[in-house]
C-alpha positions in Angstrom: 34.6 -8.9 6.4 38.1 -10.0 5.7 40.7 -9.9 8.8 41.7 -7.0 10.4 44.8 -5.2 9.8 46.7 -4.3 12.9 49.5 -2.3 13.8 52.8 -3.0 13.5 55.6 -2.2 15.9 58.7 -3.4 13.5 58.2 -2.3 10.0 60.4 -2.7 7.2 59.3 0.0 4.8 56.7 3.2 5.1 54.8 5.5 2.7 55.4 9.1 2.6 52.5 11.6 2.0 53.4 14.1 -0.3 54.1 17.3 0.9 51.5 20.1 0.2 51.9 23.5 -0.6 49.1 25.0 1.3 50.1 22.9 4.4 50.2 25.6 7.7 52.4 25.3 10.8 49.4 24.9 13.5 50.2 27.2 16.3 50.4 25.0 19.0 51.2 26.5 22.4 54.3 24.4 23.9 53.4 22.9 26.6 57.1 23.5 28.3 59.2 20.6 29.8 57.9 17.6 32.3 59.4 14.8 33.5 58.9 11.4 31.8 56.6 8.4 32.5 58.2 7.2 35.7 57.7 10.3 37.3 54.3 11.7 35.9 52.9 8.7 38.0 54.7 10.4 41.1 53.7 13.6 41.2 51.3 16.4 39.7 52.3 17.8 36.5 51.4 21.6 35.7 52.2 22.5 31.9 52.3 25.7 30.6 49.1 25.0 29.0 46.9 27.1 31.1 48.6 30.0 30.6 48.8 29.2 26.4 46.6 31.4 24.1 43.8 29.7 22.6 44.4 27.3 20.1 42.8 29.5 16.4 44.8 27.5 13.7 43.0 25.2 10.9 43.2 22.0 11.0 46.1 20.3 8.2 44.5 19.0 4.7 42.6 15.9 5.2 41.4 16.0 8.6 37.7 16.0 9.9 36.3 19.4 9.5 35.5 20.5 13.2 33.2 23.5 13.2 33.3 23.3 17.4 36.0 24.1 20.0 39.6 23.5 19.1 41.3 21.3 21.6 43.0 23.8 23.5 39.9 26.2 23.8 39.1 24.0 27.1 39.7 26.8 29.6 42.0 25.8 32.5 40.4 26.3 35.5 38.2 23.7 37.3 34.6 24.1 36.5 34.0 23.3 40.5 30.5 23.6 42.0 30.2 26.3 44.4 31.1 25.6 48.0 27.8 25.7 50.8 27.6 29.1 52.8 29.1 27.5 55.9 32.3 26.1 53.6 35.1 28.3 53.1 36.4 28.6 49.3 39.2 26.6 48.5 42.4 27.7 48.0 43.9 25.5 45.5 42.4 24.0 42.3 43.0 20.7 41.3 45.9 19.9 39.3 45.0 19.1 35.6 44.9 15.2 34.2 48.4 15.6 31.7 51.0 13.6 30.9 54.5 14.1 29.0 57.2 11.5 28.0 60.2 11.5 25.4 60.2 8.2 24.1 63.3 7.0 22.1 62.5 6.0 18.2 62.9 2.4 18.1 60.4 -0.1 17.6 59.2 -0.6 21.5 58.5 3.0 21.8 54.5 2.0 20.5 54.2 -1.1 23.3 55.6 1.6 26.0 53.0 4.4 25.0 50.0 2.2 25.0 51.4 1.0 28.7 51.7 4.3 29.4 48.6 6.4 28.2 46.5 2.9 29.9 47.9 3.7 33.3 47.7 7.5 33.0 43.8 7.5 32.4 43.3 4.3 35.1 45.7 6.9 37.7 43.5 9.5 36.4 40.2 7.9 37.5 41.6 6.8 40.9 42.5 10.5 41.9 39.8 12.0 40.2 41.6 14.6 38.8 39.0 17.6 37.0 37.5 15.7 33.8 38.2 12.4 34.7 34.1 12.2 34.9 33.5 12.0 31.2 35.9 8.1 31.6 34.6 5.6 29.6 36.8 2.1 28.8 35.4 3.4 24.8 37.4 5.8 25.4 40.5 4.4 26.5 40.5 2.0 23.5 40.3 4.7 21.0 43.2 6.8 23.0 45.4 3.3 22.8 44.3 2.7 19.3 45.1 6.4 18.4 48.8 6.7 20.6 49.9 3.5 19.0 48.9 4.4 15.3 51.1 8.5 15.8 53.5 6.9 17.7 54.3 4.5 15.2 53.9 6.4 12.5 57.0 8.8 14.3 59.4 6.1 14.2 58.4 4.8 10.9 58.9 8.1 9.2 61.2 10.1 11.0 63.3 7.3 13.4 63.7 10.4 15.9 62.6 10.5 19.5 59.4 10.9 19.5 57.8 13.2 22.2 54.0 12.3 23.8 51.5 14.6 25.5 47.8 14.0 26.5 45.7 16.3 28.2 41.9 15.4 29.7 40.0 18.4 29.1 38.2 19.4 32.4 34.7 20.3 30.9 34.6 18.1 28.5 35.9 15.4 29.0 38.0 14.9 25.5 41.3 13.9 25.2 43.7 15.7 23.5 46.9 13.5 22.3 49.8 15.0 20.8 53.1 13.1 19.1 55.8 15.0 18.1 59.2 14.5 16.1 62.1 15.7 15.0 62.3 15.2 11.0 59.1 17.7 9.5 60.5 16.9 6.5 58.8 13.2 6.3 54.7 13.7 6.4 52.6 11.3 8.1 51.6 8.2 6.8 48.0 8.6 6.2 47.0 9.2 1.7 48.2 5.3 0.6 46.2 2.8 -0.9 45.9 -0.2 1.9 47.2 -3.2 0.9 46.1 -6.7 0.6 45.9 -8.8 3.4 48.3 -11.3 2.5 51.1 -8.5 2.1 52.8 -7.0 5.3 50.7 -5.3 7.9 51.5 -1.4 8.8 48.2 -0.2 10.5 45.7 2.3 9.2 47.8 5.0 10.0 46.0 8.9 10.1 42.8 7.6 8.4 42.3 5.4 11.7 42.7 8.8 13.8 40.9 10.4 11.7 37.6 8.1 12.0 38.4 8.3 16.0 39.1 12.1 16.2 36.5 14.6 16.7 39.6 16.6 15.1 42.6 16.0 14.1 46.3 18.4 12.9 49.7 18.4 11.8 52.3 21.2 13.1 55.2 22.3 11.4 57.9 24.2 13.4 61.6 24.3 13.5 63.0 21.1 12.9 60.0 19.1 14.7 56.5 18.3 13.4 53.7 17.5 15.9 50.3 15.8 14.9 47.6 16.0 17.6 44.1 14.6 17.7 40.9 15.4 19.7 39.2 12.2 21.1 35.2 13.5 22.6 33.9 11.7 25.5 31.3 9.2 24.3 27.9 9.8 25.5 26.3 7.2 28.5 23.6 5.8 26.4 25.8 3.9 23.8 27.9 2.5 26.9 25.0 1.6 29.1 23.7 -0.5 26.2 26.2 -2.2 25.9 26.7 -2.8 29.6 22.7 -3.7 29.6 23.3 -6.3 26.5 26.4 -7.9 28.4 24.2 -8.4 30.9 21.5 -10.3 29.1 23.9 -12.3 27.3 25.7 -13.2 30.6 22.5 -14.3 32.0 22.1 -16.7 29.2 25.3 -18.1 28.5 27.8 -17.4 31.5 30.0 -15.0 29.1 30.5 -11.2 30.0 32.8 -10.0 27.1 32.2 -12.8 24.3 28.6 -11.7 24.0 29.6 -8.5 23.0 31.5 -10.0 20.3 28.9 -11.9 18.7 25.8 -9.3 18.6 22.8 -9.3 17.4 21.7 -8.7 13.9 20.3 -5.4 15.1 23.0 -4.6 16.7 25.6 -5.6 14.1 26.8 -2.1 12.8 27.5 -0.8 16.3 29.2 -3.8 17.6 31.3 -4.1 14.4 32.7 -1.0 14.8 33.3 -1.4 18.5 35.9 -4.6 17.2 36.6 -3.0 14.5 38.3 -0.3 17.2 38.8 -3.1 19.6 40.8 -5.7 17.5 43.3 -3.4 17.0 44.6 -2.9 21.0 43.6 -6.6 21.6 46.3 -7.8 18.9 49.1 -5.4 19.4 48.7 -6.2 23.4 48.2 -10.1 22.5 51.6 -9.0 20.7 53.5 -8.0 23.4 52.3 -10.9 25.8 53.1 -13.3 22.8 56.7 -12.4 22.3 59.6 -13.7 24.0 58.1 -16.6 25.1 60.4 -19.7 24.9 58.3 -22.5 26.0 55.4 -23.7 23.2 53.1 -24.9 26.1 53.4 -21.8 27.2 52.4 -20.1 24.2 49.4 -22.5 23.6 48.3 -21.6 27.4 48.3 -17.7 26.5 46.4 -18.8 23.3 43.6 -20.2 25.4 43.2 -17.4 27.4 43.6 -14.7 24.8 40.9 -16.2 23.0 38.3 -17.5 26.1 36.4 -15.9 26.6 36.3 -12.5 24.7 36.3 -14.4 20.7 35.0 -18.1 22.0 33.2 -20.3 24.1 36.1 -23.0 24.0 39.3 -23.5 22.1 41.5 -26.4 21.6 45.7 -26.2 20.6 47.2 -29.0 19.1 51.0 -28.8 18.2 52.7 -31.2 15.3 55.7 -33.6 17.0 58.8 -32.7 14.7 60.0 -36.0 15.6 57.1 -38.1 13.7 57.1 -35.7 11.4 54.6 -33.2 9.6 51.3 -34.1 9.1 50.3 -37.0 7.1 48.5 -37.8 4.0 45.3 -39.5 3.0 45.5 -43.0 2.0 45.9 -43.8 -1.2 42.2 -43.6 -3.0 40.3 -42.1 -0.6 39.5 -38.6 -1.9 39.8 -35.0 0.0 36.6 -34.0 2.0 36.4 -30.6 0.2 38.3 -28.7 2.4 37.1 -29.7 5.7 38.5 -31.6 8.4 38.2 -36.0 8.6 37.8 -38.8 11.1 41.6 -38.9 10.8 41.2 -42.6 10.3 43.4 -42.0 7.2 45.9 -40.1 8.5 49.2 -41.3 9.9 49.5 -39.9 14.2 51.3 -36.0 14.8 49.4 -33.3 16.6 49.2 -34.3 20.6 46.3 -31.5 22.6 48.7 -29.0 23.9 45.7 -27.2 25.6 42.1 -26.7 26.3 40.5 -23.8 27.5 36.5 -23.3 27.9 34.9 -20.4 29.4 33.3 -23.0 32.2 36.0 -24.6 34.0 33.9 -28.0 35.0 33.5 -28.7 31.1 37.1 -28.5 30.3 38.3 -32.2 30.7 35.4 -33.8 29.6 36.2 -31.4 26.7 39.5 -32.7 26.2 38.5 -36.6 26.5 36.3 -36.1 23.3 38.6 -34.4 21.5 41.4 -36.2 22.1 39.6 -39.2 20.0 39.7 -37.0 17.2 42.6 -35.2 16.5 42.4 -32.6 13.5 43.7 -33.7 10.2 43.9 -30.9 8.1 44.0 -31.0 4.0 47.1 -30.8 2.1 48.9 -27.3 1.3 49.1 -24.6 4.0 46.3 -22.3 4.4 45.6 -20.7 7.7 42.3 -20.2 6.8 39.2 -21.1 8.8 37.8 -24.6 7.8 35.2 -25.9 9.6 35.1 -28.5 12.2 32.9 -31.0 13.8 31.4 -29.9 16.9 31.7 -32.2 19.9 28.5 -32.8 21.2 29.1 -35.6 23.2 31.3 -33.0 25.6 28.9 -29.9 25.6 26.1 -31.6 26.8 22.1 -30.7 26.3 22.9 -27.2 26.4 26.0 -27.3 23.9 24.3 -29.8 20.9 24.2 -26.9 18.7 27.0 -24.5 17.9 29.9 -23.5 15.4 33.8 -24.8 15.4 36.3 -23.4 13.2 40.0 -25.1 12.9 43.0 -22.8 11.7 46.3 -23.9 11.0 49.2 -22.7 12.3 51.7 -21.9 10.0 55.4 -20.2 10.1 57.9 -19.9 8.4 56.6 -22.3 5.4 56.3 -25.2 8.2 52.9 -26.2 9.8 53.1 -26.4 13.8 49.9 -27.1 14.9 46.3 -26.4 14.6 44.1 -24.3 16.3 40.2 -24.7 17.1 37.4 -22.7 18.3 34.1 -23.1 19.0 30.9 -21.0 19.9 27.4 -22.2 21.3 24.5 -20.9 20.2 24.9 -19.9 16.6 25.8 -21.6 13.2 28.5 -19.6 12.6 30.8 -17.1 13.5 30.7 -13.5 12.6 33.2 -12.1 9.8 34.9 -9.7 12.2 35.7 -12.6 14.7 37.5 -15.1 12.2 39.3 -12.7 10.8 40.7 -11.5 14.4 41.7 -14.9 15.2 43.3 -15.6 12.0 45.3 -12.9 12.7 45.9 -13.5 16.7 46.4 -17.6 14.9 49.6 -16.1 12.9 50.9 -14.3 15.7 50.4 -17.5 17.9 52.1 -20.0 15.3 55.4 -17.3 15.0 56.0 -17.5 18.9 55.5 -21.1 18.6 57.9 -21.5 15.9 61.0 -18.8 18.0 59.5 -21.2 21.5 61.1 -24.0 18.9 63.6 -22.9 17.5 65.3 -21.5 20.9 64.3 -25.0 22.3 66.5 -26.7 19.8 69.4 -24.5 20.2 69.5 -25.0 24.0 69.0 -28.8 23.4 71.9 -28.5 21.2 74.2 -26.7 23.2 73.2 -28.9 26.5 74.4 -31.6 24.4 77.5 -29.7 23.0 78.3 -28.6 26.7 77.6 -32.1 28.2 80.1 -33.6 25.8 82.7 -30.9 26.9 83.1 -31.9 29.9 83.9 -34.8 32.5 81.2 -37.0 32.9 82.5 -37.7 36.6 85.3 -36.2 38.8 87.7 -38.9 39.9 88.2 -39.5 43.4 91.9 -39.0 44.2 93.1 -41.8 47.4 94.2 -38.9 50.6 92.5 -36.0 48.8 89.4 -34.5 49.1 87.9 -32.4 46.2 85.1 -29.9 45.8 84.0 -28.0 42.4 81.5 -25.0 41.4 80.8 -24.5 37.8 78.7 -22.1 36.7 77.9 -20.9 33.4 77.2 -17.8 32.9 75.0 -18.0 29.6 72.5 -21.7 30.5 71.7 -21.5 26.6 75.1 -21.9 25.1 78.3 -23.4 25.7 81.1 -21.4 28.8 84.3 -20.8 27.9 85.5 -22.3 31.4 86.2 -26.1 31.7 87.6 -28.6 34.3 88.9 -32.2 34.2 90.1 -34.3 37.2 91.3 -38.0 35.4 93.9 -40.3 36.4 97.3 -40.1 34.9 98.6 -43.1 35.7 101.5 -44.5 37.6 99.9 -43.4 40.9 99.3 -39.3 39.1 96.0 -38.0 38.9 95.6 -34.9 36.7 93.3 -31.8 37.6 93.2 -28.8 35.2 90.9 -25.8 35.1 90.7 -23.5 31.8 89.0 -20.8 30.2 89.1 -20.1 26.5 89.2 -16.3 24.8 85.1 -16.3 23.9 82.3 -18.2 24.2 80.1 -20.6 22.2 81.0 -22.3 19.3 84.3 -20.9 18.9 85.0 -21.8 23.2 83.5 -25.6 22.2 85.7 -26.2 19.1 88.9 -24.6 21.5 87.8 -27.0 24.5 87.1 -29.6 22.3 90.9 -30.2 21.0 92.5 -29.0 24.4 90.9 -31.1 26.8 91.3 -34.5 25.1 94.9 -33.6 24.1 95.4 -33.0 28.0 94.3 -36.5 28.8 96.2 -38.1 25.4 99.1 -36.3 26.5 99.0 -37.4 30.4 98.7 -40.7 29.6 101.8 -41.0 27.5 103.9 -39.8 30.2 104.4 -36.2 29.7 105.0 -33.9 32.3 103.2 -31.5 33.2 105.5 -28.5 31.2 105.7 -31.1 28.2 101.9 -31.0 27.9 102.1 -27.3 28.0 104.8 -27.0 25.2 102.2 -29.6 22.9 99.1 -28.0 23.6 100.2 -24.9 23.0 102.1 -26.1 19.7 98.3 -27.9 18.5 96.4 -24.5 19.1 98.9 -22.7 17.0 98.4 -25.3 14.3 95.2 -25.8 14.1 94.7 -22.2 13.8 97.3 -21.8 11.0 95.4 -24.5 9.2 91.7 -23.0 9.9 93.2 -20.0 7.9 94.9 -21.5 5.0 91.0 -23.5 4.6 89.9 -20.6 4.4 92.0 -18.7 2.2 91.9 -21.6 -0.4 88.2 -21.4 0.1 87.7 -17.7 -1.2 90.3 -18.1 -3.6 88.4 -20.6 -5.2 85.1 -18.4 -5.2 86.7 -16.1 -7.1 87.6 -13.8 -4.1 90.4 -11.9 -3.5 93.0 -13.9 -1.6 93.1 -13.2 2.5 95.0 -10.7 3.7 97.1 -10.9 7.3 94.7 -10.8 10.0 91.4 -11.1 7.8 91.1 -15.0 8.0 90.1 -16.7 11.7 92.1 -15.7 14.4 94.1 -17.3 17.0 92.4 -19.2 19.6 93.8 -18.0 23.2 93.5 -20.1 25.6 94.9 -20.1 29.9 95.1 -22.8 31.5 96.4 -24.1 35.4 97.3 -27.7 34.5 98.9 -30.0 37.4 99.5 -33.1 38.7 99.1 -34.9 42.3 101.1 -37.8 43.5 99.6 -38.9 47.0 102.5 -40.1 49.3 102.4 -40.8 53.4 103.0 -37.9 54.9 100.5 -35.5 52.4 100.4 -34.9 48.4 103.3 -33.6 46.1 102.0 -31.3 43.1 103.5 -30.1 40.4 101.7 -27.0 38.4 102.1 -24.8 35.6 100.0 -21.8 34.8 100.0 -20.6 31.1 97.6 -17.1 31.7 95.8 -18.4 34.3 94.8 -16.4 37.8 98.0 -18.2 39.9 96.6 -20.9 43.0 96.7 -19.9 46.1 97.5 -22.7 49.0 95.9 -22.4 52.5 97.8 -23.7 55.5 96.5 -25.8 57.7 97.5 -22.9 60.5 95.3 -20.5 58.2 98.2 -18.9 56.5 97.7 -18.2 52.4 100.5 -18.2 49.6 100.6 -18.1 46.5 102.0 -21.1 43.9 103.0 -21.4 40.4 104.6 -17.9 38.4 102.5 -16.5 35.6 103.6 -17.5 32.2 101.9 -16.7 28.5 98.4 -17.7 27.3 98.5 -21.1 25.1 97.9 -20.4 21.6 99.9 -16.4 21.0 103.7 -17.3 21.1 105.2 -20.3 18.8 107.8 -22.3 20.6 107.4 -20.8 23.6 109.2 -23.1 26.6 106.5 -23.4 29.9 108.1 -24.5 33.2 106.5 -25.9 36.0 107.1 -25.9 40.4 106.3 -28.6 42.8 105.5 -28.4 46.2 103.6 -30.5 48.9 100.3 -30.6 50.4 100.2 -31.2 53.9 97.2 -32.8 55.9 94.7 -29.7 56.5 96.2 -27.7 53.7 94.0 -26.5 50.6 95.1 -25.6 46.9 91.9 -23.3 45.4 92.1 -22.6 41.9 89.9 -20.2 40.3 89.1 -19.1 36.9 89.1 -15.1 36.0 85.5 -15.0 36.8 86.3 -14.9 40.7 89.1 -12.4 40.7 87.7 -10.6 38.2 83.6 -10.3 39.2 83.1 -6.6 40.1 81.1 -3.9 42.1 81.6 -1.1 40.0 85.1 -0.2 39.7 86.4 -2.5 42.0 87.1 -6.1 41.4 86.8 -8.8 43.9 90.5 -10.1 43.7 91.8 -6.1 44.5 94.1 -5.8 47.5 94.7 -9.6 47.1 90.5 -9.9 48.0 90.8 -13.6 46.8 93.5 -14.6 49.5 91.7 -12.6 52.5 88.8 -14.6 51.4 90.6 -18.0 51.7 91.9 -17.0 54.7 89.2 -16.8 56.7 88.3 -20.4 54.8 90.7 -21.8 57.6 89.2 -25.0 59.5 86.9 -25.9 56.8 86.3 -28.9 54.4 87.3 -28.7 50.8 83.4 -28.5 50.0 83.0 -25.4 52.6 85.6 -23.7 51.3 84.5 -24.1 47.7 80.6 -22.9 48.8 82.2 -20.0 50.7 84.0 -18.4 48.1 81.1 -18.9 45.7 78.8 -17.3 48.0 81.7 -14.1 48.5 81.8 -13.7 45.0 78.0 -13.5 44.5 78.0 -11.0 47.1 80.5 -9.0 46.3 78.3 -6.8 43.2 74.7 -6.1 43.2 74.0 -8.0 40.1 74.6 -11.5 39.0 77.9 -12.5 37.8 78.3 -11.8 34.0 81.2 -14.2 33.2 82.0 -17.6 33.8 82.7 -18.7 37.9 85.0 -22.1 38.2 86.5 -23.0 41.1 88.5 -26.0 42.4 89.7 -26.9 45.9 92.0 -29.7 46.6 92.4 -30.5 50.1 94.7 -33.1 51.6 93.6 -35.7 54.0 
């Protein structure tokens, strides 16, 4: 068959069912409040289901008809066996296997009921709670299959929070599921024609629970609806075939869960529906593992095992190199193999192996070796079909001469990325079901490939862009020591804090520490006119409130002429002209900006602080004061006049200056710098090198709140010789 449609977790439009007349409210007992996941795997849960009234109400339009026990006729108590003569009665019966959660209505509510439901029935098993008996892994894949589909269908239709209960049924061993909402107005998706493959994906919705149900319901109340489904226990003698064919096939080939996969012809129904229930929880978990992934070796790693070896023997991942370019073309004249894949002799070099995987770990670099000779070299367009591929012989050995390969290629976003390739021993091809499943699992692959890529360029870009931002080197400065810590608090994008320590010539040496309103672009383009300016304008001589008055003068300019740009720009689109305040703002900016001139007897500095945390000076005696007076942020006031104080450093003293991501870091209300925190700290700093001093107050400020630091940290600490 063609490949399998899967569920969907983020979905960008939904059917509605129309409403029926004759549709009844079921009467579904309420099964009162409970806690939610966290704590139903702490403690017993007892629902007000065993005191509920039988369950009597028919079943909604288009479910199963079900001529046997409803799913709340299971009566409640424990069906024990009676206790020997000489064994006194219990007292208590155990409690019953249920769980409840509210689940908010976004698209990770599905991922977090499949986790959920999975480690309620494994916790179920290990306490062996009444029921839990009648356990078969069948059945646990149905109940993922079926919680995944209702939940889904919740937050497609009514986008409320969506409320989940499942109950094992002591004597029976079924398992109820119930998945309630809060807009009844929206049916369940379930009546729509299913569209064609190549179209978006949104599961099979209430016709899937409905071929997994032994029954199945919808409930209208009040401003919620519920829809609940009855999954029986599977009898022993479809599972111990299966076990007893796993077996066989192990025996043979090594493999435990790819046998299943690739049955025999007389087994072919069975086992087709098994994957056809089967596929469904292995790509929406595949899914999950899949996403966020930011590294594409990664990615092709999970690929390998994902695939090896429950759909393959072996598999191979080779990923395109941007840099030479996408994949080449035949030579002129020589003709396309018909679809298939060539020697590659005609094709110009791209795909490097990313990974191999085979289900027998001693075959995997021979493996490799032979397949590295021949790289696939797929046909023009970009089809992520299965085409297929020469099998390697020459690395299987005797036992592996004959078998099937398949090569898809991965594809996203219009752009080819790679190609992937399986292969099974054994058999001359592979079944329907499997390369539709890997198609599939090959799209989901080549879309985490393609984000791994994309976030791998932007933090190559912004490494770059932060590289360029800031001094390649500190300069040493003759009778002072210096020690810096810099650390970003977002390592994919550029800070907003930035440091320089150049010479200023005629015997000054500059130091300045900054932090711009913001961060990434917007901080870069701000530290990208201020800190050359600094240096441009230290070198010609200014002093250090001069270089304040300019800078601040440049910011206020350039941000004049951003918005006039764009004003003229929308004007000229045939917008309406900007208004005050609706073209780009100023760009703040506070800055501690000074200059040392070493001398015999210590160093004279002269600071100015435009918005800036003010410097604190330690004594060499261990006392701490404070330098500088707090003037206005660069960048807000035009013309505003900055002034400047000198004083002088004394062998043993220290000048720390800090960025707001010191004084400000925080444990809960408190910040670190209240009750003049960041002068205590430096105080007890007395003795120490410049470099100590500079780890110690890192290491307070980490301290000080339970998390990591979510702003900027900078620090300097000049100490004189």
């Amino acid at each position: 068959m063609g490949a399998i449609p899967v569920q969907r977790e983020i979905v960008s439009r939904a059917s509605d069912v129309p409403e029926r007349d004759d549709a009844r409210a079921c009467d579904v007992p309420a099964y009162g409040d409970a806690s939610g996941y966290g704590e139903a795997l702490g403690r017993d849960e007892v629902s007000a289901y065993d005191e509920a009234p039988p369950y009597d109400a028919p079943a909604c339009e288009g479910a199963p008809a079900h001529d046997g026990p409803s799913p709340y006729d299971d009566p409640s108590p424990y069906d024990a066996p009676p206790a020997p003569a000489d064994v006194p009665a219990p007292t208590t019966t155990p409690p019953p296997a249920e769980i409840h959660s509210t689940l908010p209505g976004s698209p990770l509510a599905p991922g977090s009921a499949r986790a959920l439901v999975r480690a309620a029935l494994a916790q179920w098993a290990e306490r062996h709670l009444p029921g839990t008996e009648h356990l078969t892994d069948r059945l646990t894949d149905d109940a993922v299959v079926a919680v995944s589909e209702l939940v889904t269908n919740a937050v497609v239709h009514a986008g409320t929070e969506v409320d989940l209960f499942c109950r094992l049924e002591a004597r029976t061993g079924a398992l109820v599921i119930e998945v309630g909402d809060h807009h009844p107005s929206r049916a369940p998706r379930g009546a729509e024609a299913e569209a064609p493959y190549e179209t978006p994906e949104y599961g099979r919705g209430l016709r899937l629970v409905a071929a997994l149900a032994e029954s199945w319901g919808i409930t209208y109340r009040t401003g919620s609806k519920t829809v609940w489904a009855r999954l029986p226990a599977r009898g022993t003698a479809a599972g111990d075939a299966i076990a007893a064919y796993t077996g066989e096939r192990a025996l043979e080939r090594g493999l435990h869960v790819a046998g299943v996969l690739a049955p025999e012809p007389r087994r072919a129904e069975r086992d087709r529906e098994w994957l056809d229930r089967g596929a469904l929880s292995f790509l929406a978990e595949a899914s999950d593992l899949l996403a966020g992934q930011l590294d594409e070796n990664l990615v092709a790693a999970l690929a390998g095992q994902l695939i090896v070896p429950r759909l393959a023997d072996w598999c191979a991942v080779w990923l395109e190199d941007e840099v030479m370019g996408r994949w080449g073309s035949p030579r002129s004249g020589e003709a396309d193999n018909g679809g298939g894949w060539g020697d590659g002799g005609g094709f110009a070099p791209g795909p490097r192996l990313a990974r191999v995987w085979h289900c027998s770990e001693n075959r995997i670099e021979e493996l490799r070796r032979v397949l590295e000779k021949d790289p696939p070299c797929p046909p023009d367009g970009l089809r992520s079909g299965p085409v297929p591929f020469p099998w390697p012989r020459e690395a299987l050995g005797p036992l592996g001469t004959e078998g099937s390969a398949l090569a898809y290629r991965l594809v996203a976003g219009g752009r080819p990325l790679g190609t992937l390739v399986i292969g099974r021993a054994g058999q001359l091809r592979f079944p329907d079901e499997i390369t539709g499943l890997v198609e599939d699992l090959g799209r989901r692959v080549a879309l985490a490939i393609g984000a791994a890529r994309q976030y791998a360029r932007q933090a190559t870009i912004s490494a770059v862009l932060q590289r360029g931002l800031l001094p390649g080197a500190v300069a040493e400065i003759p009778g002072v020591r210096s020690a810096l810590v810099y650390e970003p608090c977002d390592k994919g994008g550029p800070s907003g804090d930035f440091y320089d320590l150049f010479p200023g010539g005629d015997g000054r040496w500059c130091f300045a520490l900054g932090d711009v309103q913001g961060k990434g672009p917007e901080a870069a383009v701000v530290i990208g006119l201020a800190r050359p300016w600094l240096r441009l304008l230290a070198r010609e001589d200014y002093r250090v409130a001069d270089v304040l008055d300019r800078l601040n003068q440049l910011l206020l300019d350039d941000a004049t002429e951003a918005a006039d740009a764009a004003a003229r720009a929308l004007v000229a689109a045939g917008g309406r002209p900007v208004g005050p305040g609706d073209g780009p703002q100023n760009r703040f900016l506070s800055l501690l900006y000074g200059e040392l001139a070493p001398f015999d007897g210590g160093v004279r500095c002269t600071i100015a602080s435009a918005g800036h945390p003010l410097p604190l000076v330690l004594g060499a005696g261990g006392e701490v004061c404070t330098v500088a007076r707090p003037q206005t942020l660069l960048g807000v006031v035009e013309d505003e006049t900055y002034t400047s104080e000198t004083f002088e450093l004394r062998p043993g003293d220290s000048l720390l200056c800090v960025t707001d991501g010191v004084t400000e870091r925080r444990s809960g209300s408190r910040q670190f710098d209240d009750e003049d925190g960041l002068a205590q700290a430096l105080a007890g700093c007395a003795g120490l090198s410049a470099q100590l001093i500079a780890e110690r107050i890192r290491r307070l400020v980490h301290e000080f709140g339970g998390r990591p630091p979510e702003d900027d940290l900078a620090l300097i600490v000049l100490q004189a010789e």
